[in-house]
N, C-alpha and C positions, 0 to 999 in steps of 0.2 A: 244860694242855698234855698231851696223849695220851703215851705209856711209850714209844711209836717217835717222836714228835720228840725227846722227849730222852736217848734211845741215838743220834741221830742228833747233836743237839748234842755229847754224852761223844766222839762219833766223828772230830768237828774238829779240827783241828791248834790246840792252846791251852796258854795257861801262864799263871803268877802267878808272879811270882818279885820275889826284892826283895834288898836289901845286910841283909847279917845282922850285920856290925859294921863301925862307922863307917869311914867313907874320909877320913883326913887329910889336910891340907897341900895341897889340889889348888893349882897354882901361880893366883895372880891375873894376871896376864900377856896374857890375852886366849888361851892356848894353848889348843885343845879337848882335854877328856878322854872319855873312854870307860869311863862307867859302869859296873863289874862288879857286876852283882847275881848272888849268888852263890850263895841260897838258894834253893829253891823248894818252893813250897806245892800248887801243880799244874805239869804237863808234858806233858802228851798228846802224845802219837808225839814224846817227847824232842826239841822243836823249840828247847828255851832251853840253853845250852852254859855250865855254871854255873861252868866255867874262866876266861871270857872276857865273859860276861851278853853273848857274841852270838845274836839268835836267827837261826836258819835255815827257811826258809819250804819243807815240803814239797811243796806243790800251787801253782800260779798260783790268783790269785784277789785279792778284796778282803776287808784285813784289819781288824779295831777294834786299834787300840793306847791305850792309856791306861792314867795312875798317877799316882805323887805322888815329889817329890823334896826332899827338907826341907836345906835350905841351913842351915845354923849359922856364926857368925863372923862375919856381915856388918860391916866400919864404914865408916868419913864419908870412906874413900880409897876404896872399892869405887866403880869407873864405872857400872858394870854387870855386867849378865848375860843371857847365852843358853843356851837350850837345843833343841837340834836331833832330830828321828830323820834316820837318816842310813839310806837301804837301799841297793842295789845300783844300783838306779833314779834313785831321788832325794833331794833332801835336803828336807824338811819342818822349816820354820820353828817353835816349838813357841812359845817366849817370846823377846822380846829386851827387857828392860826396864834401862832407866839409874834412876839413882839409888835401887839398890835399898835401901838402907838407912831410907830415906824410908817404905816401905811394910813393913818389917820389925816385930817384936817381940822388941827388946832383942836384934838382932841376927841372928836367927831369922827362917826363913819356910819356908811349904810350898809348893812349885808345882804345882798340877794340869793334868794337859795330856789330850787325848783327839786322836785323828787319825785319819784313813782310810787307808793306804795301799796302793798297787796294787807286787803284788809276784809273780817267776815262781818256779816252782820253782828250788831254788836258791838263789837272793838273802837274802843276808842282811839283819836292822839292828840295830843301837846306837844306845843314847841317848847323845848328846853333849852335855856342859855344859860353858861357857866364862865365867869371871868375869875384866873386868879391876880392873886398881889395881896396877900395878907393885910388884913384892916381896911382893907380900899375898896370904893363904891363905885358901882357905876349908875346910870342912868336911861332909859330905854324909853323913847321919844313918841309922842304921839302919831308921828305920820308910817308906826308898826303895823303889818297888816300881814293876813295870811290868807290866802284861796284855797280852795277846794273844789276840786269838779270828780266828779266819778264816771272816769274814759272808756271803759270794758266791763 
C-alpha cells in the first residue's frame, strides 16, 4: 500500500469502540436495547458519541460495520435472541437465533456480525440487542465492540 492510500484511509470517517464495563440485567422480555459502547480505541472525525455508543455518519456513502457482542447468563428459559443495526435508513437483521442456550458455553456466547450499510450524512446507528424469556436477564461483557470504516 503506497503512504497516500493510507493517509487517505487515516482520512475516513472510522472508529473501534467497545463496552468497557459490563452492561447488566438487560430485561429478557423481548424489549430492544441500545448498546452503549463507551470506550474507544479509535474515532476519526469523532463519528462514535461514547455518551450514547450512537454513531453519526459525516459524509453519505457505504459503510463496513462489524464486531462482536459476548452474551453472558444465557439459560433453558431464554427464547432467543436478536440483534439488529438500526440507522436512520434502515434496520439491518444482524442475528435472530432461538434456543440460544443450545449453542452457548455454559451460558456464554460471542456474536460476530459484519454489514454493509448505506447511510447519508447525518444518519445515525445503534446496535440493538433483544433477548426473550419473560423476567430473565441477561448480561453483555466487556470485550463488546463495534467498527466502522466508511468504504465508498
Amino acid at each position: 500500500m503506497a503512504t497516500n492510500d493510507a493517509l487517505n484511509l487515516m482520512s475516513n470517517p472510522s472508529c473501534s469502540i467497545y463496552v468497557g464495563s459490563q452492561i447488566n440485567n438487560i430485561t429478557g422480555n423481548g424489549t430492544n436495547y441500545q448498546i452503549a459502547f463507551d470506550t474507544s480505541l479509535i474515532n476519526n472525525q469523532s463519528i462514535a458519541n461514547l455518551s450514547t455508543g450512537l454513531i453519526t455518519f459525516p459524509k453519505d456513502g457505504i459503510y463496513l460495520i462489524g464486531g462482536s457482542i459476548s452474551v453472558l447468563g444465557l439459560g433453558a428459559l431464554h427464547t432467543s435472541i436478536q440483534l439488529n443495526a438500526v440507522t436512520t435508513l434502515k434496520t439491518y437483521p444482524l442475528m435472530l437465533l432461538g434456543n440460544p442456550l443450545s449453542l452457548s458455553l455454559s451460558g456464554a456466547m460471542i456474536i460476530n456480525y459484519f454489514q454493509m450499510v448505506k447511510a447519508n450524512s447525518g444518519n445515525t446507528l445503534s446496535i440493538n440487542f433483544a433477548v426473550a424469556g419473560t423476567g430473565l436477564t441477561v448480561d453483555i461483557g466487556v470485550d463488546s465492540s463495534l467498527q466502522v470504516w466508511k468504504v465508498y
